[in-house]
Each structure stands twice: as C-alpha cells, then as structure tokens.
PDB file of N, CA, C and O in Angstrom, chain B, residues numbered from 101:
ATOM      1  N   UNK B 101      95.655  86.644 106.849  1.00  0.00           N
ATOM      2  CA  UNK B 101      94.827  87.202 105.793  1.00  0.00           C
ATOM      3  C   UNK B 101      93.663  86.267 105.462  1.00  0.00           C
ATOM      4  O   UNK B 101      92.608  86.876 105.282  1.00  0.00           O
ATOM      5  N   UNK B 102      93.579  84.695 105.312  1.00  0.00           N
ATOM      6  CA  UNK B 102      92.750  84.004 105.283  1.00  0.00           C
ATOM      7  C   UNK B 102      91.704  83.843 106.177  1.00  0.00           C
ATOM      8  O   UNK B 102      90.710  83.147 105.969  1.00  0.00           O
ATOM      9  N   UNK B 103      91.954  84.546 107.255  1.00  0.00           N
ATOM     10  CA  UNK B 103      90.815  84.471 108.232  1.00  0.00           C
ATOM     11  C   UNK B 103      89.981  85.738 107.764  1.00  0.00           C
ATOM     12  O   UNK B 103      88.755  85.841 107.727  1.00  0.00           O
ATOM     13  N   UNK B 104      90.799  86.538 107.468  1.00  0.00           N
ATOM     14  CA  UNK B 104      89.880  88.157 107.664  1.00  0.00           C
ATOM     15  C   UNK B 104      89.286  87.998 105.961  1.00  0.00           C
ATOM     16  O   UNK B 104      88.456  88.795 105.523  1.00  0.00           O
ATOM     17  N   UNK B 105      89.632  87.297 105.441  1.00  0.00           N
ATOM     18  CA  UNK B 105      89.047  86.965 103.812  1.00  0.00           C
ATOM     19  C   UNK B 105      87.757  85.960 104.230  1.00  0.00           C
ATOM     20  O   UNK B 105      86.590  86.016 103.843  1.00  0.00           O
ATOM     21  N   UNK B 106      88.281  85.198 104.985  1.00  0.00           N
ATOM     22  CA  UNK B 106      86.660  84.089 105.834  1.00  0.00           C
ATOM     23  C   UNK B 106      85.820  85.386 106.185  1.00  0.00           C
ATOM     24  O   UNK B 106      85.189  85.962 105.298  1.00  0.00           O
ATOM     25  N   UNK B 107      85.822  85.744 107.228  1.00  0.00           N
ATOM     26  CA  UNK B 107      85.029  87.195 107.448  1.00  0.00           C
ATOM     27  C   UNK B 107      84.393  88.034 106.635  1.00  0.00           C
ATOM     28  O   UNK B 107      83.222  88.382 106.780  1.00  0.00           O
ATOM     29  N   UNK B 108      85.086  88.360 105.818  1.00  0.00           N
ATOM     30  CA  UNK B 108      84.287  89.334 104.960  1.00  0.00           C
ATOM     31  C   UNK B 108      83.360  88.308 104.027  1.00  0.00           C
ATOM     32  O   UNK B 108      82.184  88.665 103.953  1.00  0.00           O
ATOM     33  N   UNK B 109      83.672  87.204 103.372  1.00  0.00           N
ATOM     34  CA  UNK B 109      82.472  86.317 102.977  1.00  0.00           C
ATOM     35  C   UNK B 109      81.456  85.796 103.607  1.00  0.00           C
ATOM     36  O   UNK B 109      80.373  85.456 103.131  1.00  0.00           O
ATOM     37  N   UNK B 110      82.010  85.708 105.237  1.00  0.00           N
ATOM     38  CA  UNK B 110      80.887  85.523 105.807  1.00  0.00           C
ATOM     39  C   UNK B 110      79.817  86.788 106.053  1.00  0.00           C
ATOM     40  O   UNK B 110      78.641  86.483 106.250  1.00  0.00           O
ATOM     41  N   UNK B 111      80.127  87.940 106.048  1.00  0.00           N
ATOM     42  CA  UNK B 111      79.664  88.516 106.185  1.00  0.00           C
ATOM     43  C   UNK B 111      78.878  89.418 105.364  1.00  0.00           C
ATOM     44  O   UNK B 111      78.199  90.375 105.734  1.00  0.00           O
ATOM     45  N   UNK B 112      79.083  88.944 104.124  1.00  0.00           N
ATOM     46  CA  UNK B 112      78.502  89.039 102.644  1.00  0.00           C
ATOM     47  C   UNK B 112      77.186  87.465 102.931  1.00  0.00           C
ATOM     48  O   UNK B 112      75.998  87.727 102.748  1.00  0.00           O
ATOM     49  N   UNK B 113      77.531  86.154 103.310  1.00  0.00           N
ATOM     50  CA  UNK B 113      76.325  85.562 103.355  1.00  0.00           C
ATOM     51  C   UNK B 113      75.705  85.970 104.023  1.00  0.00           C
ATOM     52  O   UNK B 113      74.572  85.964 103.542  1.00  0.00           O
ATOM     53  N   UNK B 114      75.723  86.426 105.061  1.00  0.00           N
ATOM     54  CA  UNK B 114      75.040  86.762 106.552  1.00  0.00           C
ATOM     55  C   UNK B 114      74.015  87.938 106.135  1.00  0.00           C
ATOM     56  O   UNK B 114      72.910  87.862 106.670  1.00  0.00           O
ATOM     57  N   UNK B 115      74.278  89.221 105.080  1.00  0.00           N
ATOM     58  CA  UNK B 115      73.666  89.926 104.679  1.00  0.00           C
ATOM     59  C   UNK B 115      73.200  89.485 103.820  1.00  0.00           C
ATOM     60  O   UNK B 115      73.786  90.015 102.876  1.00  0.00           O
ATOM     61  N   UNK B 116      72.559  88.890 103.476  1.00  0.00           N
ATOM     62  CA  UNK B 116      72.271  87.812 101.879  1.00  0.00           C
ATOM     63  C   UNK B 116      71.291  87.068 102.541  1.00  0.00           C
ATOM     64  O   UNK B 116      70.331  86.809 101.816  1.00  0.00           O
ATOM     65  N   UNK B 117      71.205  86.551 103.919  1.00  0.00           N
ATOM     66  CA  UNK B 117      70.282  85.421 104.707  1.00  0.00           C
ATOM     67  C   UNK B 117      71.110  83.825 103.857  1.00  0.00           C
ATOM     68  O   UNK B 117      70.647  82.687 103.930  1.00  0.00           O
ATOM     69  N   UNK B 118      71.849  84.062 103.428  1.00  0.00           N
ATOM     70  CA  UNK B 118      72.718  82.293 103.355  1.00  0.00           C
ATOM     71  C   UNK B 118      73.708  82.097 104.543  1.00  0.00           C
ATOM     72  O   UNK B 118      74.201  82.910 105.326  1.00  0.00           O
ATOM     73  N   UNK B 119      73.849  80.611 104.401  1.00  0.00           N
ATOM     74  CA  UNK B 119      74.500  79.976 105.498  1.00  0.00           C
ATOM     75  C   UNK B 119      76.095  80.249 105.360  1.00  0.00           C
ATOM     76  O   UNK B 119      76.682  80.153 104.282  1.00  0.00           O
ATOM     77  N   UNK B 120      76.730  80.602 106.590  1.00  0.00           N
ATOM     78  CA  UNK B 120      77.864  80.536 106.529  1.00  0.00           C
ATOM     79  C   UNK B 120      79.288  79.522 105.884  1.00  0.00           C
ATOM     80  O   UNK B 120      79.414  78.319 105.657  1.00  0.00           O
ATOM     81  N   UNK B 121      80.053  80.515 105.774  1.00  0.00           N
ATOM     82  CA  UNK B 121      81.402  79.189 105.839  1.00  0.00           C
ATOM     83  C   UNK B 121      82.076  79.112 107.193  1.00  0.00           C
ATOM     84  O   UNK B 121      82.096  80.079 107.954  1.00  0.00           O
ATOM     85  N   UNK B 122      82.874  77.419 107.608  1.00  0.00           N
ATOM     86  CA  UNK B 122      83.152  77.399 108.653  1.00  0.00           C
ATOM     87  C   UNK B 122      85.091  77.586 108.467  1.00  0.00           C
ATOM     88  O   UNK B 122      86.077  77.840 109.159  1.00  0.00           O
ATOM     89  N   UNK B 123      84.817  77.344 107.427  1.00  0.00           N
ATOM     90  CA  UNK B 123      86.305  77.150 107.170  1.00  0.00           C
ATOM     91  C   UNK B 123      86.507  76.790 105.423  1.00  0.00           C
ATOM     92  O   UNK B 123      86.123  75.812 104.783  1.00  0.00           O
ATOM     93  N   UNK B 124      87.065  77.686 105.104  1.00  0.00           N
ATOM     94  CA  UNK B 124      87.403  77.246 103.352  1.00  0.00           C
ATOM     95  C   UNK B 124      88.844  77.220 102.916  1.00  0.00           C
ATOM     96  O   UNK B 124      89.819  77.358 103.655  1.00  0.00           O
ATOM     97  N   UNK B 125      88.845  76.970 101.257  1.00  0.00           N
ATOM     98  CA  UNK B 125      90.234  76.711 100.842  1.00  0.00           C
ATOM     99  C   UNK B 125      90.092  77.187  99.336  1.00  0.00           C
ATOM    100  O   UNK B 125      89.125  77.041  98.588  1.00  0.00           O
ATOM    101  N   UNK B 126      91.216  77.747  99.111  1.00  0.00           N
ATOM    102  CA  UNK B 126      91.894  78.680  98.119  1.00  0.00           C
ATOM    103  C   UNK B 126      90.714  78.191  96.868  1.00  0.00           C
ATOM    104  O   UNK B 126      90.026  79.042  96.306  1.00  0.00           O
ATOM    105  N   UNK B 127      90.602  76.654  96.530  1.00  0.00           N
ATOM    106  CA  UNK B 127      90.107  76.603  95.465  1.00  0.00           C
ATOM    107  C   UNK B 127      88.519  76.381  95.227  1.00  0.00           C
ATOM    108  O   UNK B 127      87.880  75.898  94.293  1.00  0.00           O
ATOM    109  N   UNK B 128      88.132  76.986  96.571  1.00  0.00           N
ATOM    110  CA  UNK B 128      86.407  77.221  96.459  1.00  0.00           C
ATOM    111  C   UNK B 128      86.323  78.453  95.710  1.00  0.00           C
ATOM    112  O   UNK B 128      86.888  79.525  95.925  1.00  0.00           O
ATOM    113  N   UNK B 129      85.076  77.934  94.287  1.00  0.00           N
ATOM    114  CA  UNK B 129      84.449  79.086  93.247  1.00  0.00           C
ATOM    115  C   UNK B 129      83.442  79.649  94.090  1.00  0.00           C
ATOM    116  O   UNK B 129      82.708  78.991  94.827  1.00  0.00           O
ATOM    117  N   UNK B 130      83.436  80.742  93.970  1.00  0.00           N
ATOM    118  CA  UNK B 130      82.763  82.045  95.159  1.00  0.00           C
ATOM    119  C   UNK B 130      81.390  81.769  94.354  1.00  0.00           C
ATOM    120  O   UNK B 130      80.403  81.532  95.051  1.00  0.00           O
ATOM    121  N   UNK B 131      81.242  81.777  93.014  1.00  0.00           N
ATOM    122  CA  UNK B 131      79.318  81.100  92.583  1.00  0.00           C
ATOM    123  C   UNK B 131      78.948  79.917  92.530  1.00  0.00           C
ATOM    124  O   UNK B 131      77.756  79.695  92.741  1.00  0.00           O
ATOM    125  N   UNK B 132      79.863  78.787  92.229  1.00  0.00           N
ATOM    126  CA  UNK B 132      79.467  77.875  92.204  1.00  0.00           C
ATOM    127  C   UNK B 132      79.797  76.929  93.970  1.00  0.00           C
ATOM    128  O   UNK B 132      79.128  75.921  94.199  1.00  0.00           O
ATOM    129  N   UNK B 133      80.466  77.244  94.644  1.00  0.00           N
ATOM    130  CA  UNK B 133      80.535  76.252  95.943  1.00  0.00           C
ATOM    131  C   UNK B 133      79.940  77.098  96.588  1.00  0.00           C
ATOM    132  O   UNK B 133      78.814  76.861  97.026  1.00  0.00           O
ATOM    133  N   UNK B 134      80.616  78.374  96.810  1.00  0.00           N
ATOM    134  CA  UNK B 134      79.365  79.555  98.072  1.00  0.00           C
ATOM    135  C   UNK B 134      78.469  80.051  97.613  1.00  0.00           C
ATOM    136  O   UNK B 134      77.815  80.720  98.413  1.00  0.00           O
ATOM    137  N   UNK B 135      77.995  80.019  96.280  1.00  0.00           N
ATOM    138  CA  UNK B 135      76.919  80.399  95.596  1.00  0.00           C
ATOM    139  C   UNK B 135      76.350  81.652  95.903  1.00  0.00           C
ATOM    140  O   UNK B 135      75.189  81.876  96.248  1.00  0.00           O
ATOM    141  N   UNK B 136      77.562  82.690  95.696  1.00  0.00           N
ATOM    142  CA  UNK B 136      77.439  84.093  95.665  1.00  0.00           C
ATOM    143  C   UNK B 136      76.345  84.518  94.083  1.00  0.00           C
ATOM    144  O   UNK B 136      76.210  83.914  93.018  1.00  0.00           O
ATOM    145  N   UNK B 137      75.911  85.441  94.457  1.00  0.00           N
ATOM    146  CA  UNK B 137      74.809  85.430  92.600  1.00  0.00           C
ATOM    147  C   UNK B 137      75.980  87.242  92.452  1.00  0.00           C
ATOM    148  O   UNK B 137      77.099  87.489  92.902  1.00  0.00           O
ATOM    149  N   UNK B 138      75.040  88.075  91.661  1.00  0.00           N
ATOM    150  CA  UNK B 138      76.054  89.087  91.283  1.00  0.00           C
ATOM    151  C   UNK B 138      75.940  90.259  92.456  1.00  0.00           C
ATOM    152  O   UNK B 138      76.585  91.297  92.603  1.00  0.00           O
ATOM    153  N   UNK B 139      75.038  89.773  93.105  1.00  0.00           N
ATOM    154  CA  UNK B 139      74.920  91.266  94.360  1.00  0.00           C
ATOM    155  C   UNK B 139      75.870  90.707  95.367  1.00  0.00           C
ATOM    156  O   UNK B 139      76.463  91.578  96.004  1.00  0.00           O
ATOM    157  N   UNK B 140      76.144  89.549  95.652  1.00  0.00           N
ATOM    158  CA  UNK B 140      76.851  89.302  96.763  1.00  0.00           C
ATOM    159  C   UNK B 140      78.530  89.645  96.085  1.00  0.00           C
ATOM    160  O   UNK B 140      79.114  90.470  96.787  1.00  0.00           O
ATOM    161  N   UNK B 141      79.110  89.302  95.236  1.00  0.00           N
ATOM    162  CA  UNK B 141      79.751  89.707  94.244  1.00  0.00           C
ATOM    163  C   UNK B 141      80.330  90.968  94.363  1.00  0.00           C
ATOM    164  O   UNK B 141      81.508  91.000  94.718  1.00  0.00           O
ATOM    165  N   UNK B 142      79.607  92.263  94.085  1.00  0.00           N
ATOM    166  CA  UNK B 142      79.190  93.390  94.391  1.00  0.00           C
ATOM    167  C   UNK B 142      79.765  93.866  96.149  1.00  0.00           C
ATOM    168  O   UNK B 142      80.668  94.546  96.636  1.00  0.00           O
ATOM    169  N   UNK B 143      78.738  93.124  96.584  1.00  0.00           N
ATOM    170  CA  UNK B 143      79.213  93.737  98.075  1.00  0.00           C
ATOM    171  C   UNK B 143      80.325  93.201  98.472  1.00  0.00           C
ATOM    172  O   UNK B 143      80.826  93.785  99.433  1.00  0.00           O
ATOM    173  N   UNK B 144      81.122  91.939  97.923  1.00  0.00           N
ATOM    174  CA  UNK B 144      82.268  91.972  98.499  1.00  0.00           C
ATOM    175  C   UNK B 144      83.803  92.473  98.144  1.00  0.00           C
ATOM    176  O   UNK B 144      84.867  92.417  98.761  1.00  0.00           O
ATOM    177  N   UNK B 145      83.381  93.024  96.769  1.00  0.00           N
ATOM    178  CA  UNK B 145      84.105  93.677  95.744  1.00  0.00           C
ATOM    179  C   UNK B 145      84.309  94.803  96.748  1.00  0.00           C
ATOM    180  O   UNK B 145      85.421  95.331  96.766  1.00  0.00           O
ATOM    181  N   UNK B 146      83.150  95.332  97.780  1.00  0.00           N
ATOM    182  CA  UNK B 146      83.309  96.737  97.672  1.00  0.00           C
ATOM    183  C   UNK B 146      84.162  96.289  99.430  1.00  0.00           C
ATOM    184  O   UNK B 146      85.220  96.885  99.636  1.00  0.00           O
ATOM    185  N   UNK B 147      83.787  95.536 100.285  1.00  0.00           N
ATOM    186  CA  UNK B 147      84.226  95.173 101.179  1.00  0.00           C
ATOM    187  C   UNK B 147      85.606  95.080 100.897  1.00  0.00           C
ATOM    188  O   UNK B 147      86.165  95.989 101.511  1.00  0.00           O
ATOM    189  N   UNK B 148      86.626  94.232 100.088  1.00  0.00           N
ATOM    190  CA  UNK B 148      87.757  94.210 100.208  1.00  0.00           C
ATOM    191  C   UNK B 148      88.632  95.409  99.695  1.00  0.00           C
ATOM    192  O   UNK B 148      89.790  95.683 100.011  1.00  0.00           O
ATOM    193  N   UNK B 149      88.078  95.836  99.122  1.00  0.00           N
ATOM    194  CA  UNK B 149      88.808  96.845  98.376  1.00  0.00           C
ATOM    195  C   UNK B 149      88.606  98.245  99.733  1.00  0.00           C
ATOM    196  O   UNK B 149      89.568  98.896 100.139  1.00  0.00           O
ATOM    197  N   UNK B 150      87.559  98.389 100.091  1.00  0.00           N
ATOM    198  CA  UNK B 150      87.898  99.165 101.771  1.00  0.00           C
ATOM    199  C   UNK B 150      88.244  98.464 102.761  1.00  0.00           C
ATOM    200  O   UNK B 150      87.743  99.064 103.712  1.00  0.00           O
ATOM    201  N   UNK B 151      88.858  97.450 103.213  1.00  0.00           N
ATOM    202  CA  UNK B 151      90.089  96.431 103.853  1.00  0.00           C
ATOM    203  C   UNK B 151      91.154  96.487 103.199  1.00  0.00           C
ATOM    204  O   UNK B 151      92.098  96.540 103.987  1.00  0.00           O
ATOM    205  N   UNK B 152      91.604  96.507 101.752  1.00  0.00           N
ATOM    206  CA  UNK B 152      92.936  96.178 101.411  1.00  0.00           C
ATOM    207  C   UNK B 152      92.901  97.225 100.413  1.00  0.00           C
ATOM    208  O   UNK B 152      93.829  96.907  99.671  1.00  0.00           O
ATOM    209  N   UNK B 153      92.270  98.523  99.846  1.00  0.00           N
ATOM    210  CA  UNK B 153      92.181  99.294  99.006  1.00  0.00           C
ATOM    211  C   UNK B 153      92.726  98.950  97.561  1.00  0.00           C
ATOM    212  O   UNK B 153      93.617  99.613  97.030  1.00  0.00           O
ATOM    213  N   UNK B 154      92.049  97.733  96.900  1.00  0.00           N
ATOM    214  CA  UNK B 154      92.495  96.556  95.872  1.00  0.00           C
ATOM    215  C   UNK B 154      91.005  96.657  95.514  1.00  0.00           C
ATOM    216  O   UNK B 154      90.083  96.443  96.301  1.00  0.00           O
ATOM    217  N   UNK B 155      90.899  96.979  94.343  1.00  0.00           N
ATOM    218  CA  UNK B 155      89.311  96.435  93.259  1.00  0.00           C
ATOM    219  C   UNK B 155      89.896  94.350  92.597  1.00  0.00           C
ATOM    220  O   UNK B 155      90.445  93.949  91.571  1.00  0.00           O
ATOM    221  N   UNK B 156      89.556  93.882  93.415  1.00  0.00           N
ATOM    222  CA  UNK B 156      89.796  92.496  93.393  1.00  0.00           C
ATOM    223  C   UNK B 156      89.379  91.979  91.440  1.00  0.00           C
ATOM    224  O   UNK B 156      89.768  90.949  90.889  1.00  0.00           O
ATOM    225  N   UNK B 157      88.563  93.027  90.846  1.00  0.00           N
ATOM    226  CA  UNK B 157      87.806  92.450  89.513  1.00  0.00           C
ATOM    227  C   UNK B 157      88.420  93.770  88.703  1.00  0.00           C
ATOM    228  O   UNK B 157      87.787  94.084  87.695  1.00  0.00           O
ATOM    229  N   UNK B 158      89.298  94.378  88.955  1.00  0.00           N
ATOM    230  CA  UNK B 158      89.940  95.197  88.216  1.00  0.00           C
ATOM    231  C   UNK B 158      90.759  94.778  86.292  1.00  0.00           C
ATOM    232  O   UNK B 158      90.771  95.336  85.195  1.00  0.00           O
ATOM    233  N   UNK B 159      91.225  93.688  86.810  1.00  0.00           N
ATOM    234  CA  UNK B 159      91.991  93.339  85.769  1.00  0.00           C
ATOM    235  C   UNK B 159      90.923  91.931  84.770  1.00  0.00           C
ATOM    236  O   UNK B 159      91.160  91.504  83.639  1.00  0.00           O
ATOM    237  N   UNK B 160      89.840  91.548  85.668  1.00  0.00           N
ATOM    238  CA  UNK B 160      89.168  90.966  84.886  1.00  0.00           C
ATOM    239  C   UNK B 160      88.439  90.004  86.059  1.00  0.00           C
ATOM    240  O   UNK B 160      88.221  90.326  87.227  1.00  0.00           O
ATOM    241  N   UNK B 161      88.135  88.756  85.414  1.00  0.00           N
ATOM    242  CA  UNK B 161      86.921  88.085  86.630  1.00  0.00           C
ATOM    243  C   UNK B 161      87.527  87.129  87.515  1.00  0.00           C
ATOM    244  O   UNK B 161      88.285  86.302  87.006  1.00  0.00           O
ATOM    245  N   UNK B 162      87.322  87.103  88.746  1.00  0.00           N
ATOM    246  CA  UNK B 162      87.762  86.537  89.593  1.00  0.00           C
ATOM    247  C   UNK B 162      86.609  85.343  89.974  1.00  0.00           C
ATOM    248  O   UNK B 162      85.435  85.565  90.268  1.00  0.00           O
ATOM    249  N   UNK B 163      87.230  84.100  89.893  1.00  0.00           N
ATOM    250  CA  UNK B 163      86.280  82.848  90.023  1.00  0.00           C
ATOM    251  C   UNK B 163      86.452  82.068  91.274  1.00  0.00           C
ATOM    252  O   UNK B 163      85.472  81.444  91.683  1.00  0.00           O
ATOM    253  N   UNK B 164      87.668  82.015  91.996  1.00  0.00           N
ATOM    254  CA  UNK B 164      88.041  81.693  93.477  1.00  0.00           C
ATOM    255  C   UNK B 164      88.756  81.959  94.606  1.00  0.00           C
ATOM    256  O   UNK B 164      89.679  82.749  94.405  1.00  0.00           O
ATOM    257  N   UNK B 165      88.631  81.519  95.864  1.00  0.00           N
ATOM    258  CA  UNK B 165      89.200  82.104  96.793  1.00  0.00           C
ATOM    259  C   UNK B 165      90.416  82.833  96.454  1.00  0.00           C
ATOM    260  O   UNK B 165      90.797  84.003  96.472  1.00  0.00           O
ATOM    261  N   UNK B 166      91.035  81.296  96.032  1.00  0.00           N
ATOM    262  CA  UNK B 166      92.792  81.445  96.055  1.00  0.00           C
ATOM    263  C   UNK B 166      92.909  83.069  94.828  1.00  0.00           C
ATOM    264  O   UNK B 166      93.561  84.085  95.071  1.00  0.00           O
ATOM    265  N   UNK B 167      92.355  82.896  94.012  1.00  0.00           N
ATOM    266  CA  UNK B 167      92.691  84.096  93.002  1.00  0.00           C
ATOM    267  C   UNK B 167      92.217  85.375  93.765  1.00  0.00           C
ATOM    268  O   UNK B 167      92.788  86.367  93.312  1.00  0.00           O
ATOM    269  N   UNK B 168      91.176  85.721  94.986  1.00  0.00           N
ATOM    270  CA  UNK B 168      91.521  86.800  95.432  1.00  0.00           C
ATOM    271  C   UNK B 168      92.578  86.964  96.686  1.00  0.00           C
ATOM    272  O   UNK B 168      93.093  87.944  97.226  1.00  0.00           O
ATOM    273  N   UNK B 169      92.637  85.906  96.842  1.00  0.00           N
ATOM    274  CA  UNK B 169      94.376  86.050  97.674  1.00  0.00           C
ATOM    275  C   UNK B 169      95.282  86.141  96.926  1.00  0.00           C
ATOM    276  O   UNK B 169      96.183  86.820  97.418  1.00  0.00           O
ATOM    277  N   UNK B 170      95.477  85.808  96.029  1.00  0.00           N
ATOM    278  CA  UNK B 170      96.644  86.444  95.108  1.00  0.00           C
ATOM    279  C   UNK B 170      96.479  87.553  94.778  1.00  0.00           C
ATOM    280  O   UNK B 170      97.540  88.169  94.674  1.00  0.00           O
ATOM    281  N   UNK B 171      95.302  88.302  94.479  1.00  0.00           N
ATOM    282  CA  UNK B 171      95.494  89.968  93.956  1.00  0.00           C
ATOM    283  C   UNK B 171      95.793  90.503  95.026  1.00  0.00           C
ATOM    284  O   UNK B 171      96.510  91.488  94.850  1.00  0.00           O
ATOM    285  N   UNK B 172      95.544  90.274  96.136  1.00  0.00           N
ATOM    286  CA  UNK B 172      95.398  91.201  97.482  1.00  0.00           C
ATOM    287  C   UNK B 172      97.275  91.278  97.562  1.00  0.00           C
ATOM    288  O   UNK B 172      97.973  92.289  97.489  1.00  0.00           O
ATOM    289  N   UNK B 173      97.821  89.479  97.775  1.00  0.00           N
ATOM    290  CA  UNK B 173      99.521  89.776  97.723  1.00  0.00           C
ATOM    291  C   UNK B 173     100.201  90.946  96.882  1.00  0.00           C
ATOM    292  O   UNK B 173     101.424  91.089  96.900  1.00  0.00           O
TER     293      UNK B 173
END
C-alpha cells in the first residue's frame, strides 16, 4: 500500500510541475515537507478515494502520510 500511496503523490506533483518523492515515511506533512498547497490536496483527495473508495478528509483534516494510511486500514 505504501508504494501505490508514493504513486499517487507522485503523481499529484508531477501534475503540479513539482519535484518528485523518491521514497517517504509515515510522518511527512503533505504541506509542509511535500508542500502540497489546496489544489494538490484536492486532486489527491479525489485520487485515493477512486483507488480505495475512502474520502481520506471525511472525518476532518489530514496533515500526514502516516494518517492517510491509517484511514485507508
């Protein structure tokens, strides 16, 4: 699951024109270390939730990796 969670962020920077990740960990903040703003946010909200059919910001705000691997469990 951590790889295909790498993927879809990368593929949220990649549409964005920012630089990839090569490899991350549970407790990277998705605005402040990958410096997602609110559209990238947005598109990956909508990305996981059509991969794992889960609204990841459903129950309130999600600030790092590890916390959207836990909603997805």
């Amino acid at each position: 699951m951590d790889d295909k969670i790498l993927q879809i962020i990368n593929t949220v920077l990649t549409n964005r024109g920012k630089k990839t990740l090569e490899v991350f960990n549970r407790d990277l903040r998705l605005r402040d270390d990958i410096g997602f703003d609110s559209l990238d946010l947005a598109e990956l909200t909508v990305r996981i939730e059509a991969e794992y059919g889960i609204d990841i910001f459903e129950d309130g705000i999600v600030n790092t990796v590890g916390e959207i691997l836990k909603k997805i469990k």
